[in-house]
N, C-alpha and C positions, 0 to 999 in steps of 0.2 A: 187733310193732313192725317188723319186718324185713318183712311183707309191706307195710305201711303204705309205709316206705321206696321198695320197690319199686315200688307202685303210685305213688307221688309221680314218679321217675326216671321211668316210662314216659308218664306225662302230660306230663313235660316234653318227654320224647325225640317224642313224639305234635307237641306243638307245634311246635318247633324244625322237625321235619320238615314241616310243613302249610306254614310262614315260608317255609321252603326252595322249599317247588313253586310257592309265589304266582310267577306270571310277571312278570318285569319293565316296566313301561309303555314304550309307543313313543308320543313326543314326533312331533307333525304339525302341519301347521299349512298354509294357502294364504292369500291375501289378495286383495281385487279391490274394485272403483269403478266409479264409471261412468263413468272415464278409461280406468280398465286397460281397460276394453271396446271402449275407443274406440281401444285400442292406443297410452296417453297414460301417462307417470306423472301418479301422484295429485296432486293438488293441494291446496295452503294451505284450510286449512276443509272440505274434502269428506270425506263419511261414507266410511271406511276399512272394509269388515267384513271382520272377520278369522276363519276357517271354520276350526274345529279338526278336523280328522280323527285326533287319536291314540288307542293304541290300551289297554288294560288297563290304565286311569286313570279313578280319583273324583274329583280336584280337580286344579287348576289354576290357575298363576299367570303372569302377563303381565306383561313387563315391554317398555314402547313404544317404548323409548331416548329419549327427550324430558321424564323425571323423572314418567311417569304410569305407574303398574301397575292391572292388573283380576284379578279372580278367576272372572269368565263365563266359561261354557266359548266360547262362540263371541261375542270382543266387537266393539259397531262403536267406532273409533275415529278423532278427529278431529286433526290437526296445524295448530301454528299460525305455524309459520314455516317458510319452505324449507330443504331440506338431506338428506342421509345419515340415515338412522339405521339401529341394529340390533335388532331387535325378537326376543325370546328367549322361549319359550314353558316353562315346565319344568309334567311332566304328573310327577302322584304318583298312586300305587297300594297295595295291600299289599304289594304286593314290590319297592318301591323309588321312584326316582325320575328321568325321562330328560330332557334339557336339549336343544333344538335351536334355531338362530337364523338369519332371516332379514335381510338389508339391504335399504330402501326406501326411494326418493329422492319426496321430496318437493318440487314445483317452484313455483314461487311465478307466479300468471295474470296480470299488467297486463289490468284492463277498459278497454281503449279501444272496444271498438262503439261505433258511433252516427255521426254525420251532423259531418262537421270542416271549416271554410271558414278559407282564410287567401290566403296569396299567395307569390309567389318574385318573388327578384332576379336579378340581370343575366340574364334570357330574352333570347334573342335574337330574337325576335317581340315588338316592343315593346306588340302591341295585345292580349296577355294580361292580362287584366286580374283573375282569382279563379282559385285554384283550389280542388274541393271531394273531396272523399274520405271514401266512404261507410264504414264497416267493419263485416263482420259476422263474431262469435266464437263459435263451441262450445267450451266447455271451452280446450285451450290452438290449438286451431285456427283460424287468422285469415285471413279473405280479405276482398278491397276493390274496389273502386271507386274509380278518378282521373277525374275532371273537369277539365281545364284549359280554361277559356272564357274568348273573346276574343266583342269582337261579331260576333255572326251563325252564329257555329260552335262546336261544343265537340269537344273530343277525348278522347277515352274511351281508358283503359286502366285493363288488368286486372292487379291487384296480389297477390302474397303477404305475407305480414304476418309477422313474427318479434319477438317480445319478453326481456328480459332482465333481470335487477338484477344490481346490484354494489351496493357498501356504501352509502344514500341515495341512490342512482340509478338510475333507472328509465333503459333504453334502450329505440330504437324502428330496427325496420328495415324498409324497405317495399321492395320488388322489382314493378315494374309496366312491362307490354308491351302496346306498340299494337300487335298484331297486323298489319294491315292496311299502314302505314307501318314498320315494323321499329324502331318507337321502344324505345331501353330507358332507362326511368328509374328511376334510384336514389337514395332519400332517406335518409338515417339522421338522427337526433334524437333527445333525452332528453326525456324527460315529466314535466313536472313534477308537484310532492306531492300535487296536487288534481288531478291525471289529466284536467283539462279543457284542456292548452297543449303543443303539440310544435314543438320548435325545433330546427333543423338546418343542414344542406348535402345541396345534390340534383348530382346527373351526368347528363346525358344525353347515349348516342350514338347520333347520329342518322346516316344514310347518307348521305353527299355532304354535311351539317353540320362533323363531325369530333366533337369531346368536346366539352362545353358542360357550367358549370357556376356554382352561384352557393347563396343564404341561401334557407328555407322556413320558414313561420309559418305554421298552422293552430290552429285553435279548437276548443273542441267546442260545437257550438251546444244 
C-alpha cells in the first residue's frame, strides 16, 4: 500500500514538475496593407493582414477592438468605419498564457477621382468662363489637374488634394500652383453624400493682382 502511495506522489510530483518547465508563450504580432506600404494608415474596407510571430503557443485569440474576435493564427481583417482601435492578440500554450496590444488608426478615403467641371464667382477676369479639375487617387494619395478656360486659352495648374470627415461631412481641400505665373489658388468645399458635387470658396494670390476671392461649383461628370 505504502509503495502504491509512493509511486502515486511521484507521478504527481513528475507532473507538477514537467507543468513547471513548460515555457511560458511570447504574444507577437505585426500588421500591414497596401497603405502601410505606401507608408499610408489603413483604410475603411481594405484587407488588414495581421502576421502572428509569437512564440511557444498552440492557439490563439484576437480581439480587433471594433466587437470582432478570430482564432487564426495569422488573420486578415477588414474595418468598417474610421477611428482608433486597440487590437490585442493573447497566445496560449502549456505553460500559460501572454496578452500584447497594438493601436491602429483607421482612416476613412473620400473617392473623388475622376473628371469635375463647374465654375467660380467674382473672377476677376470676367471672360473665364469653366473651370475643370481632373483628380487622380491611390489609396489616400490625391493629385489634380485645374483647368480654368476662357476663350482661346486655358490655364493649367497643378494641385494637391486633402480629404476629411467630421460627423455627415465630407470636406475637400485643393492646393493648386501655376508654376509659370506664381498663381496660388486655394479652394476648400464639402462634398456632398453622393460624392458627385463640391461646393465652396476659392483665394487666389496672384502677383501685382493682390488677394482675390469668391464661390466654386464643380460636378462630377
Amino acid at each position: 500500500m505504502k509503495a502504491k502511495i509512493l509511486l502515486g506522489a511521484l507521478a504527481i510530483a513528475i507532473f507538477m514538475g514537467c507543468q513547471e518547465d513548460e515555457p511560458v508563450p511570447i504574444a507577437c504580432f505585426e500588421f500591414t496593407s497596401e497603405s502601410i506600404d505606401n507608408d499610408e494608415d489603413p483604410i475603411v474596407n481594405e484587407n488588414v493582414k495581421f502576421d502572428n510571430c509569437s512564440q511557444e503557443a498552440i492557439s490563439y485569440e484576437w480581439d480587433f477592438g471594433d466587437g470582432k474576435i478570430s482564432t487564426t493564427k495569422s488573420p486578415v481583417h477588414k474595418y468598417k468605419e474610421e477611428g482608433e482601435y486597440s487590437v490585442t492578440l493573447t497566445a496560449i500554450g502549456p505553460g500559460g498564457s501572454n496578452t500584447v496590444s497594438q493601436d491602429i488608426e483607421i482612416q476613412m478615403i473620400i473617392s473623388i477621382a475622376g473628371r469635375w467641371t463647374g465654375s467660380m464667382t467674382n473672377v476677376l477676369d470676367a471672360a473665364i468662363d469653366n473651370i475643370v479639375c481632373v483628380v487622380e487617387q491611390k489609396n489616400s494619395k490625391l493629385t489634380g489637374t485645374l483647368y480654368i478656360t476662357r476663350p482661346g486659352s486655358v490655364i493649367t495648374l497643378y494641385c494637391t488634394l486633402k480629404t476629411s470627415s467630421e460627423i455627415d461631412k465630407y470636406n475637400v481641400k485643393i492646393e493648386c500652383v501655376e508654376p509659370m505665373r506664381d498663381y496660388n489658388f486655394y479652394f476648400k468645399g464639402n462634398v456632398n453624400k453622393d460624392f458627385n458635387k463640391i461646393e465652396g470658396t476659392w483665394t487666389l494670390n496672384a502677383p501685382g493682382n493682390g488677394v482675390n476671392s469668391g464661390t466654386w461649383s464643380i460636378n462630377k461628370n
